[in-house]
TIKE-98183 format. One record per residue (C-alpha): residue in three letters; x, y, z. Coordinates in nm, 3 decimals. Each point is the difference from the previous one (the first is absolute). Layout:
! TIKE-98183
[site "ALA",[X,Y,Z]]
...
END
This chain:
! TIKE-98183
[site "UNK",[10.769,11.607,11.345]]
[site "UNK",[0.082,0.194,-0.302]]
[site "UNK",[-0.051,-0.147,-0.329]]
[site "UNK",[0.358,-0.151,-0.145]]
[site "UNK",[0.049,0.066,-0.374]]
[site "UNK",[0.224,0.123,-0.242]]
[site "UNK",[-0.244,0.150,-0.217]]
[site "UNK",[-0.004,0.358,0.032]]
[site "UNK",[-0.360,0.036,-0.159]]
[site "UNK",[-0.115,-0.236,0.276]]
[site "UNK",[0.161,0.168,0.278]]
[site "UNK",[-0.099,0.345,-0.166]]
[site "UNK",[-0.367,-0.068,-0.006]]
[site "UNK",[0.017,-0.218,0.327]]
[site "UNK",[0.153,0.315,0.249]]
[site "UNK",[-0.333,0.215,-0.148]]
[site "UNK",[-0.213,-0.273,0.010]]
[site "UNK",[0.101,-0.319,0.194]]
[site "UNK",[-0.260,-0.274,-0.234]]
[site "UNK",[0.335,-0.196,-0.054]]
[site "UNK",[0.107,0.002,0.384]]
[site "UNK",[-0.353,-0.078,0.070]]
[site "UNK",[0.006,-0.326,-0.261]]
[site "UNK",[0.329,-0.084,0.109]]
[site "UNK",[-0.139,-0.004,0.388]]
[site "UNK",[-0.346,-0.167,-0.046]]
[site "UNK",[0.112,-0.242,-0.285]]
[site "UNK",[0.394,-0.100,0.021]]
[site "UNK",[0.091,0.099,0.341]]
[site "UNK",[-0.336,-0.104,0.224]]
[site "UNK",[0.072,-0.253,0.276]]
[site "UNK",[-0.188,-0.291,-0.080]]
[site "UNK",[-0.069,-0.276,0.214]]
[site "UNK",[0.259,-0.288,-0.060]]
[site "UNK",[-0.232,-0.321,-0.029]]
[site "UNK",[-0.292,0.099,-0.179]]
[site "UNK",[-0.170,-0.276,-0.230]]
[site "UNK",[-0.145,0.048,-0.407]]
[site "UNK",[-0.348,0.050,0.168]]
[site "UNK",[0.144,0.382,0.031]]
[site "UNK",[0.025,0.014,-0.387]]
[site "UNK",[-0.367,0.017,-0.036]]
[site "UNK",[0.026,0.395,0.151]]
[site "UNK",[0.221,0.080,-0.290]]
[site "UNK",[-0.196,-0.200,-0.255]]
[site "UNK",[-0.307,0.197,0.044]]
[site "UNK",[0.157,0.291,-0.016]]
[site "UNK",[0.150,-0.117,-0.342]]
[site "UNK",[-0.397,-0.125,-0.104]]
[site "UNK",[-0.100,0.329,0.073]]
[site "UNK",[0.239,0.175,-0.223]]
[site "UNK",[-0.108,-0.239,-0.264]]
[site "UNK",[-0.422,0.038,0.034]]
[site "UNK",[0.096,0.363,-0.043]]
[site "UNK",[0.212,-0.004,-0.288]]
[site "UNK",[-0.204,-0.256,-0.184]]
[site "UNK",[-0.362,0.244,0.143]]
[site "UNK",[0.167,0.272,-0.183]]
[site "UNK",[0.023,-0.132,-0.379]]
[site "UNK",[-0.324,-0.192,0.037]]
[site "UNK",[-0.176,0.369,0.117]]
[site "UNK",[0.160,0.118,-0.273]]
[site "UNK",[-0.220,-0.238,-0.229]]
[site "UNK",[-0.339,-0.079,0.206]]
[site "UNK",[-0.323,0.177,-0.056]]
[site "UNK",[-0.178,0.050,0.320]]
[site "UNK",[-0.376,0.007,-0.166]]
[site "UNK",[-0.259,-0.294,0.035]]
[site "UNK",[-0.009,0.031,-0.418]]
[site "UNK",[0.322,-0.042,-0.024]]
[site "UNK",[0.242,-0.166,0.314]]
[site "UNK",[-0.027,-0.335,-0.110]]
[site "UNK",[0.072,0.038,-0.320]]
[site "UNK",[0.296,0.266,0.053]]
[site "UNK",[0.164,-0.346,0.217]]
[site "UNK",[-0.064,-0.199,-0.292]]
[site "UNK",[0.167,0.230,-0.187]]
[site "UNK",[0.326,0.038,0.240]]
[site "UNK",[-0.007,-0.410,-0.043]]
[site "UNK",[0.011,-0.014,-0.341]]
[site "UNK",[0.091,0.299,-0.197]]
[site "UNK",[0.254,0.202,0.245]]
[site "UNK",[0.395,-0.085,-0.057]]
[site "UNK",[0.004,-0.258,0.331]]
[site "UNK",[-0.259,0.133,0.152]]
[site "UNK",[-0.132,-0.379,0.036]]
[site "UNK",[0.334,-0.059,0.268]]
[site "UNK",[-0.043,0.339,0.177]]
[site "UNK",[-0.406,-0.064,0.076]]
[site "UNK",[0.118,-0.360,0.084]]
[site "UNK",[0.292,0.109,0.236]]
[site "UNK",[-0.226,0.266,0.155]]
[site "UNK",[-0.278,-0.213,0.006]]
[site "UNK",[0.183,-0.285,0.181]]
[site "UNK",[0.278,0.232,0.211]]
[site "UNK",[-0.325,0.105,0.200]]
[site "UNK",[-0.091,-0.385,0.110]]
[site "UNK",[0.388,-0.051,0.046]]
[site "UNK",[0.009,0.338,0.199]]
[site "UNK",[-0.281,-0.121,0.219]]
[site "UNK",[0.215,-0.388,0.052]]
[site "UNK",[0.338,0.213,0.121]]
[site "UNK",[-0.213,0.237,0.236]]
[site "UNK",[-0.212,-0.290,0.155]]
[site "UNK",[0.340,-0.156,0.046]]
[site "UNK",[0.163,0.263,0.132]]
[site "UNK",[-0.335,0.070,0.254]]
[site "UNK",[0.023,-0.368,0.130]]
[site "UNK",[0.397,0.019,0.041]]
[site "UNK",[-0.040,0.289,0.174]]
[site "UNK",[-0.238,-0.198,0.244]]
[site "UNK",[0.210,-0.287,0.035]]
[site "UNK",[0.258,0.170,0.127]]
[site "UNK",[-0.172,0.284,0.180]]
[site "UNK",[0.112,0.312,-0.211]]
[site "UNK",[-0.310,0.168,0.129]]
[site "UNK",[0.059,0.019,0.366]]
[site "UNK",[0.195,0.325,0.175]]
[site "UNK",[0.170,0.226,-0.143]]
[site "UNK",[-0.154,-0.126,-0.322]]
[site "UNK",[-0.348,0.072,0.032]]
[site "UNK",[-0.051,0.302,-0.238]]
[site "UNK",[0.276,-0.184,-0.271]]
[site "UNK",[-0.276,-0.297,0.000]]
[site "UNK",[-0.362,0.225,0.020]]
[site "UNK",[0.169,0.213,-0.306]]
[site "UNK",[0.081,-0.371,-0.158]]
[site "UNK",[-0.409,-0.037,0.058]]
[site "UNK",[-0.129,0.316,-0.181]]
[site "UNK",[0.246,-0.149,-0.284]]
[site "UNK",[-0.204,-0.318,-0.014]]
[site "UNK",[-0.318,0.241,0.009]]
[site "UNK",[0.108,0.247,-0.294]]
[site "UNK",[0.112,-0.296,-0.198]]
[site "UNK",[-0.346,-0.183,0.048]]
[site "UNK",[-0.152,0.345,-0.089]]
[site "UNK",[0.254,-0.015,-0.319]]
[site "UNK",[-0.075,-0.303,-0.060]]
[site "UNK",[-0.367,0.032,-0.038]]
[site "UNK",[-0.032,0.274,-0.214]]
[site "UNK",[0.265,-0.169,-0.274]]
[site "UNK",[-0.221,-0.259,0.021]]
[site "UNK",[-0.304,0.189,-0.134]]
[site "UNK",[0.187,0.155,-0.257]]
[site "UNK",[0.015,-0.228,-0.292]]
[site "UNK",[-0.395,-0.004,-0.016]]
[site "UNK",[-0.044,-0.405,-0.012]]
[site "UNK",[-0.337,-0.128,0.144]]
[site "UNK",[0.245,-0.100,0.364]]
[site "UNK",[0.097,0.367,-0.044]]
[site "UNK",[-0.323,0.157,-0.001]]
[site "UNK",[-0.181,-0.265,0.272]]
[site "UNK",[0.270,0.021,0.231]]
[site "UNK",[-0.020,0.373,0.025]]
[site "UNK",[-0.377,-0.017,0.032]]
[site "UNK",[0.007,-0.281,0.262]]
[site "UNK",[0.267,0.179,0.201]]
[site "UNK",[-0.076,0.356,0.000]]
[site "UNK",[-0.364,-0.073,0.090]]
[site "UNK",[0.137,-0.170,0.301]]
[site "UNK",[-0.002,0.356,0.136]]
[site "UNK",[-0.353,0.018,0.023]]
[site "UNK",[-0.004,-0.201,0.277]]
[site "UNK",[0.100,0.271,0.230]]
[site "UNK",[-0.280,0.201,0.153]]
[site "UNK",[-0.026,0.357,-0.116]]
[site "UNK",[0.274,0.062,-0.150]]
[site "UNK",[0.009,-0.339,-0.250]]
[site "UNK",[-0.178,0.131,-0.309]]
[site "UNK",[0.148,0.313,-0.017]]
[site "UNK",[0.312,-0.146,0.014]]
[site "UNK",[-0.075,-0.255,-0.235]]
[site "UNK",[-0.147,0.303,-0.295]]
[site "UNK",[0.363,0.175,0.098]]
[site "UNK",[0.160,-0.289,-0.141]]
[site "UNK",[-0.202,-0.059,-0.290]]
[site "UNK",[-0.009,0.351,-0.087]]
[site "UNK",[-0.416,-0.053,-0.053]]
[site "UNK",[-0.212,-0.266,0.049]]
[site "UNK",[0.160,-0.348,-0.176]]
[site "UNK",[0.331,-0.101,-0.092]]
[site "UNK",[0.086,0.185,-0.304]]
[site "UNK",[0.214,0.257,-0.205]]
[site "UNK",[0.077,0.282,0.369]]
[site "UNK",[0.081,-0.334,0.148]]
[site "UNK",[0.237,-0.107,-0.238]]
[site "UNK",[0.159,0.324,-0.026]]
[site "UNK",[0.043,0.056,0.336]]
[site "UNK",[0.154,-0.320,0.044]]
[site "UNK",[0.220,0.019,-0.239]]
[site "UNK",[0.115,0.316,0.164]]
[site "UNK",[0.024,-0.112,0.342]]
[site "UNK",[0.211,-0.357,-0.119]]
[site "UNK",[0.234,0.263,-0.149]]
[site "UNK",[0.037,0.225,0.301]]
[site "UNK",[0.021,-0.288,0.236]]
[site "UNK",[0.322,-0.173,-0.102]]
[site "UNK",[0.175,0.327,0.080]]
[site "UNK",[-0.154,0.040,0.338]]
[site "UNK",[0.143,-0.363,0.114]]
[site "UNK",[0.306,0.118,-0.139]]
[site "UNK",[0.006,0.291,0.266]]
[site "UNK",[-0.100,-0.224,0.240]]
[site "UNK",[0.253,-0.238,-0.059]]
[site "UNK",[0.245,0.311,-0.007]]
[site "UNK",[-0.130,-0.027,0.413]]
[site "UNK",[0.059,-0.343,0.021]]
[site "UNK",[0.343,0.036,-0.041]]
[site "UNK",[0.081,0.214,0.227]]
[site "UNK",[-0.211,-0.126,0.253]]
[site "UNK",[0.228,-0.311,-0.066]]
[site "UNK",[0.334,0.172,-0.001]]
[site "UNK",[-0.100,0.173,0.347]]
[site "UNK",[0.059,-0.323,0.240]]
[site "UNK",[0.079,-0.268,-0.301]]
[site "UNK",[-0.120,-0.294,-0.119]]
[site "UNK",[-0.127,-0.272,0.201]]
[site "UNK",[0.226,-0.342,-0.007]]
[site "UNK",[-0.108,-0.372,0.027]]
[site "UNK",[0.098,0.018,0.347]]
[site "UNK",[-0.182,0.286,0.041]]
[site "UNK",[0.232,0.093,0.260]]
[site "UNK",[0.147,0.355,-0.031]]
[site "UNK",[0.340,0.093,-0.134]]
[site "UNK",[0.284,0.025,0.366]]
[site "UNK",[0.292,0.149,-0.256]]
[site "UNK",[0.225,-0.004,-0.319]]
[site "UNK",[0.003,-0.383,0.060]]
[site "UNK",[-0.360,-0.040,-0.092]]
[site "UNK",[-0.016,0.239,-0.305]]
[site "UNK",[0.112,0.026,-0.394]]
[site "UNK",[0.003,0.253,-0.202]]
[site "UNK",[-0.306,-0.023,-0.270]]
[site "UNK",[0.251,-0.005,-0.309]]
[site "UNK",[0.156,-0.238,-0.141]]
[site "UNK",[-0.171,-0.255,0.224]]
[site "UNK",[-0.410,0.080,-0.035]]
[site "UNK",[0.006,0.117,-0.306]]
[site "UNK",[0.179,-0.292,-0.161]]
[site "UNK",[-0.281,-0.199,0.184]]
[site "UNK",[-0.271,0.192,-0.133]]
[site "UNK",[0.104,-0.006,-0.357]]
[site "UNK",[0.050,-0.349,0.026]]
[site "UNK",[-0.354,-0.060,0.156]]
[site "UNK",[-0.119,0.261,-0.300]]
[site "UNK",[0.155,-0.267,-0.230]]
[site "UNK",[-0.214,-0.274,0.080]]
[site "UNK",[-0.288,0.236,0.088]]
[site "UNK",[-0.001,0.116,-0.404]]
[site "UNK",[0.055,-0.350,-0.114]]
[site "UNK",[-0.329,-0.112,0.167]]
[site "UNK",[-0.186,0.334,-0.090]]
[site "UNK",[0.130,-0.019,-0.368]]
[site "UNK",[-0.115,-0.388,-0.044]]
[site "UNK",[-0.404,0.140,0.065]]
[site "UNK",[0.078,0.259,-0.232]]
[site "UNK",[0.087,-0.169,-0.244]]
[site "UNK",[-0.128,-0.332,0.027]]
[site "UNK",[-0.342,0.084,0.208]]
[site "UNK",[-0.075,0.284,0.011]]
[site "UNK",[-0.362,-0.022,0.062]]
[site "UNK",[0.011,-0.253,0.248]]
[site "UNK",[-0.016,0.237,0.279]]
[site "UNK",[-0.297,0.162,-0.146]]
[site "UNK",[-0.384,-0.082,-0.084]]
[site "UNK",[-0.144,-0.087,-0.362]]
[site "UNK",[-0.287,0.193,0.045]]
[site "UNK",[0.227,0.346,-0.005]]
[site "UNK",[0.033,-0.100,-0.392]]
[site "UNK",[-0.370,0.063,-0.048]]
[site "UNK",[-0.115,0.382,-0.050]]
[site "UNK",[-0.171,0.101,0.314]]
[site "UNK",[-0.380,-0.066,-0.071]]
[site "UNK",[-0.241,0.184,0.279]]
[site "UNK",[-0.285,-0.229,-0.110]]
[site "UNK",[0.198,-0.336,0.026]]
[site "UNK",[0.107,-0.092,0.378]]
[site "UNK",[0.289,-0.277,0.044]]
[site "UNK",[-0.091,-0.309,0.110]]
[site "UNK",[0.272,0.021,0.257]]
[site "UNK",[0.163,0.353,0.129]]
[site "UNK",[0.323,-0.020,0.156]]
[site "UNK",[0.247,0.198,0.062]]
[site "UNK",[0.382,0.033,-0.091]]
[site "UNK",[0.152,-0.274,0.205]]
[site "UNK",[0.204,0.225,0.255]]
[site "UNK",[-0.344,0.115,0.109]]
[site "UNK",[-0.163,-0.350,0.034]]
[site "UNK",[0.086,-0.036,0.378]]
[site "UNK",[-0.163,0.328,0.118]]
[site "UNK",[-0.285,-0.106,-0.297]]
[site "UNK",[-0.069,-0.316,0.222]]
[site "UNK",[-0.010,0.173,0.366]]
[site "UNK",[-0.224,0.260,-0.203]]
[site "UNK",[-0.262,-0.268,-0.103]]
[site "UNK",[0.054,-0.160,0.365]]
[site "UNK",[-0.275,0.162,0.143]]
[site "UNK",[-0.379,0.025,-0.136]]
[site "UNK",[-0.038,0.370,0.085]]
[site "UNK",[0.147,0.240,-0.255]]
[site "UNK",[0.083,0.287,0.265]]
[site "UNK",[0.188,-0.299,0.225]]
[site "UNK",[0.232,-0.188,-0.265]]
[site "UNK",[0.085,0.356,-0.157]]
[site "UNK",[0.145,0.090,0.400]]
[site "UNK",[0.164,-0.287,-0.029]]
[site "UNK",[0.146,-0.012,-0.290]]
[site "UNK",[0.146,0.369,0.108]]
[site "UNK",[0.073,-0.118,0.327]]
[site "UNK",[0.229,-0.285,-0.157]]
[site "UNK",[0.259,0.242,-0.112]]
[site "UNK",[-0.063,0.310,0.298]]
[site "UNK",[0.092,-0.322,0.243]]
[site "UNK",[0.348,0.007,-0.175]]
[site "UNK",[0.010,0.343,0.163]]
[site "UNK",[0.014,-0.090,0.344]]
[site "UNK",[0.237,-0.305,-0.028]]
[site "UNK",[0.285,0.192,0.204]]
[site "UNK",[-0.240,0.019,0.293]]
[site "UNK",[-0.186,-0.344,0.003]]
[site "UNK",[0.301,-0.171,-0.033]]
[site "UNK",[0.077,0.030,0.380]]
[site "UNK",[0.347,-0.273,0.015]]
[site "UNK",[0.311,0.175,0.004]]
[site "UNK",[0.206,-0.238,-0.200]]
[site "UNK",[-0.055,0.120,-0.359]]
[site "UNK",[0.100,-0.323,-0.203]]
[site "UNK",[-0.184,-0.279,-0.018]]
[site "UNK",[0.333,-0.183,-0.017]]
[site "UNK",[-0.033,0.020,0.390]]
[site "UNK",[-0.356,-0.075,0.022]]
[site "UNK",[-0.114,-0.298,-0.052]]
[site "UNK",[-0.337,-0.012,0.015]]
[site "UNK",[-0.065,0.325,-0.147]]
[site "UNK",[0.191,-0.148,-0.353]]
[site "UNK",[-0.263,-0.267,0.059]]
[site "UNK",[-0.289,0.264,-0.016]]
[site "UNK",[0.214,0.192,-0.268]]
[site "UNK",[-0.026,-0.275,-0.241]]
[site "UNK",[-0.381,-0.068,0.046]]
[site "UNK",[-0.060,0.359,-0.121]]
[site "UNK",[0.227,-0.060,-0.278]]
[site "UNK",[-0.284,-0.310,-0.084]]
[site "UNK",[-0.274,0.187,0.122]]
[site "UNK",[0.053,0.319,-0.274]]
[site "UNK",[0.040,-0.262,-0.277]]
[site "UNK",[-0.326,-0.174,0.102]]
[site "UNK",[-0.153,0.332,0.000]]
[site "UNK",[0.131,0.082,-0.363]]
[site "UNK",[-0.136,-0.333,-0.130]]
[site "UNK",[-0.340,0.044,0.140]]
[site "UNK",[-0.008,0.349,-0.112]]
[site "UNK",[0.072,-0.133,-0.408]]
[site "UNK",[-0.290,-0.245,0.094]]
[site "UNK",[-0.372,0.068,-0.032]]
[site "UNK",[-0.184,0.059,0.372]]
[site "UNK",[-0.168,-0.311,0.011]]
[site "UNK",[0.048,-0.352,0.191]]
[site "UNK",[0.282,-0.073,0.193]]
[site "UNK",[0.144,0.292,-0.110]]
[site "UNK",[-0.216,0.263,0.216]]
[site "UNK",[0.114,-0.231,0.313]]
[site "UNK",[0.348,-0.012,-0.097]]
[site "UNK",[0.036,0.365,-0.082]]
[site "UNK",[-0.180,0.103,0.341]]
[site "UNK",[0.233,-0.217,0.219]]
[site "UNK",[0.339,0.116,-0.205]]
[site "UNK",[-0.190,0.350,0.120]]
[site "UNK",[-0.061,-0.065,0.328]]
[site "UNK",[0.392,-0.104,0.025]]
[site "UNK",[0.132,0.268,-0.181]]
[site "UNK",[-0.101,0.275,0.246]]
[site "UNK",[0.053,-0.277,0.319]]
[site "UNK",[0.352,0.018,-0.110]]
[site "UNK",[0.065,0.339,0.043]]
[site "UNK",[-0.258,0.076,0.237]]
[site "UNK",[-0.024,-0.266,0.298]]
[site "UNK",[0.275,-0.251,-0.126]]
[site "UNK",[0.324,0.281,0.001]]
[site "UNK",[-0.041,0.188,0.311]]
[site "UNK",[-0.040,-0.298,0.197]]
[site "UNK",[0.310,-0.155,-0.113]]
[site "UNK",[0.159,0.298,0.088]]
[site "UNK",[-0.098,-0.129,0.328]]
[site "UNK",[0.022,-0.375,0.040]]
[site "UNK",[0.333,-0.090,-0.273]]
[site "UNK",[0.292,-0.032,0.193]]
[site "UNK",[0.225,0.112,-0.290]]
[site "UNK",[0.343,-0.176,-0.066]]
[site "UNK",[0.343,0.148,0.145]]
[site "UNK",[0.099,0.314,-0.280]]
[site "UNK",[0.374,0.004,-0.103]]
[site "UNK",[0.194,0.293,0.170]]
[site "UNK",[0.154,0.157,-0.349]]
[site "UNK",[-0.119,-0.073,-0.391]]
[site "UNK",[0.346,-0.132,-0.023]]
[site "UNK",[0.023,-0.190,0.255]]
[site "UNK",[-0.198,-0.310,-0.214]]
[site "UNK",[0.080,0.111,-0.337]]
[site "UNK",[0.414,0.043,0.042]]
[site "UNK",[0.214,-0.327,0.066]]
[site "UNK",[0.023,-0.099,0.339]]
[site "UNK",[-0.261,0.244,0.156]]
[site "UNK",[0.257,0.312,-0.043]]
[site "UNK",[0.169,-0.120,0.338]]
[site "UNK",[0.311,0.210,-0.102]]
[site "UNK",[-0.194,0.325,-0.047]]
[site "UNK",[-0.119,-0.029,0.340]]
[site "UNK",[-0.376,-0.146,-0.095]]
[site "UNK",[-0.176,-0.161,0.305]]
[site "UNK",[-0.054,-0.349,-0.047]]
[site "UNK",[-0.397,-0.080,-0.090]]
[site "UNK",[-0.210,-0.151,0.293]]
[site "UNK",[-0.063,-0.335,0.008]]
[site "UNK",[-0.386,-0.121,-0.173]]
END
């Protein structure tokens, strides 16, 4: 449809080169399903994160020093002598724990309700190598400010390469650039945390249209039957999503203002020192689960698998997943199971910001053990042995007053 508007400059521009019919369609116009809930803000809300860790990336580059002589002291500048550059490290340094809170979010909604299953599956894998770049992202802004976490944590987790055969210490002097952590590696990271942010972005770009091709998923999970079921994306969404981007900033704003470090590690305020080791090295919090399944196992080769394998299993979710009812709103058991990985990933995360020792090596190799039961053993067979609940007919058949009996809606089966 072609775009209305009475401004010629718009329509000029739009007949040569349609960007405003394009907007119009995948923003204003695009049929939406009817009923869904504020856990689909959290899509929008990392885009809108995003935008921010790269506008925010930009002024600090513009500042930091990436040398071993001079890094930390180039952030202690930015903190203290740059016009605000103490709120833009703070809202960049925070936006990327916030960024990983709406994506984990938006990864667990999106099992809940079964956003992964057909004709879905690439929209979710390209969610995945998201999650993957980000962690990549992630990492190498972590290493950048040269604090004592900075320096260990790259040392502890690029020499986790080694363990594989061959290949492991070559890969391992590739990243360091020679043979320790030092000024190649801090330069190349620096590089590749720039370059990064703008890959997710064009793999976001894919996301979306991956999403626009079939639409989103609902909480019924049910697909749309007709122009009962849908609404267009503006006004209705988008009011939605600013108002979940209200309380979103008001949350975000009170760490960056009021705590800023809480999210972070002490340590980090130290200058990295190659002869003085940290009594305790963790990692950034968002890591801490896949930290924990890492340490799970005594062999260095097996926990590194395993940590890898805890993210490639995402991958295959559309396939193991064998039940043909997508939400868990009809599935009883499975939103039993659900919820148990929901405890099981937080147990993981606090045994990974413990030290391996005690209880703790137990606890963290049974949270393991169930974390890749879940997806493994526990999902198909569900598949196989839930008998799911009846599924509505239409999306607006329980969200519209009296079942849309006038529009012609079947009635729902009886439970």
């Amino acid at each position: 449809m072609a775009l209305q508007t009475q401004n010629a400059l718009i329509r000029w521009i739009d007949h040569r080169l349609p960007v405003f019919s394009f907007l119009d369609h995948e923003l204003n116009e695009y049929p939406t399903p009817r009923n869904l809930n504020y856990w689909w803000n959290f899509g929008s809300l990392a885009g809108i994160v995003l935008v921010i860790m790269i506008a925010t990336g930009l002024f600090l580059a513009m500042q930091y020093t990436p040398h071993t002589a001079h890094a930390f002291d180039s952030v202690e500048r930015i903190m203290r002598d740059v016009n605000f550059g103490w709120l833009i490290r703070y809202v960049h340094m925070n936006g990327a724990s916030f960024f990983f809170v709406v994506v984990f979010i938006h990864i667990f909604r999106g099992l809940y309700y079964g956003s992964y299953k057909a004709p879905r599956e690439i929209l979710w894998m390209l969610g995945v190598v998201i999650l993957l770049l980000m962690m990549a992202t992630a990492f190498l802004g972590y290493v950048l400010p040269w604090g004592q976490m900075s320096f260990w944590g790259a040392t502890v987790i690029t020499n986790l390469f080694s363990a594989f055969p061959l290949v492991g210490e070559s890969i391992v002097t590739w990243l360091w650039g020679g043979f320790s952590v030092d000024n190649p590696t801090l330069n190349r990271f620096f590089a590749l945390h720039f370059l990064l942010p703008f890959v997710i972005v064009g793999v976001v770009v894919l996301h979306i249209v991956a999403l626009h091709q079939h639409g989103s998923n609902n909480p019924l999970g049910i697909d749309r039957k007709g122009p009962q079921d849908a609404i267009p994306f503006h006004p209705y969404y988008t009011i939605k999503d600013l108002f979940g981007l209200g309380v979103f900033l008001i949350v975000f704003c009170a760490f960056v203002f009021f705590a800023p470090n809480f999210l972070g590690h002490p340590d980090n305020y130290i200058p990295a020192n190659p002869m003085v080791t940290p009594a305790h090295i963790v990692p950034e919090w968002y890591f801490l689960p896949f930290y924990a399944i890492l340490r799970a196992v005594p062999d260095k080769l097996g926990g590194v698998l395993l940590m890898f394998g805890a993210v490639a299993v995402l991958f295959v979710v559309p396939w193991l997943d064998t039940s043909r009812v997508r939400s868990a709103k009809f599935r009883p058991i499975y939103r039993q199971f659900f919820w148990l990985l929901v405890i099981d990933c937080i147990v993981l995360g606090w045994v990974g910001g413990n030290p391996p020792e005690g209880a703790f090596i137990i606890i963290g190799r049974v949270a393991t053990v169930y974390y890749f039961l879940h997806f493994l053993v526990i999902l198909p067979l569900l598949g196989k042995l839930e008998r799911p609940l009846p599924l509505p007919t239409s999306i607006a058949q329980p969200v519209l007053p009296g079942g849309l009996a006038g529009a012609g809606a079947a009635p729902m089966e009886k439970r």
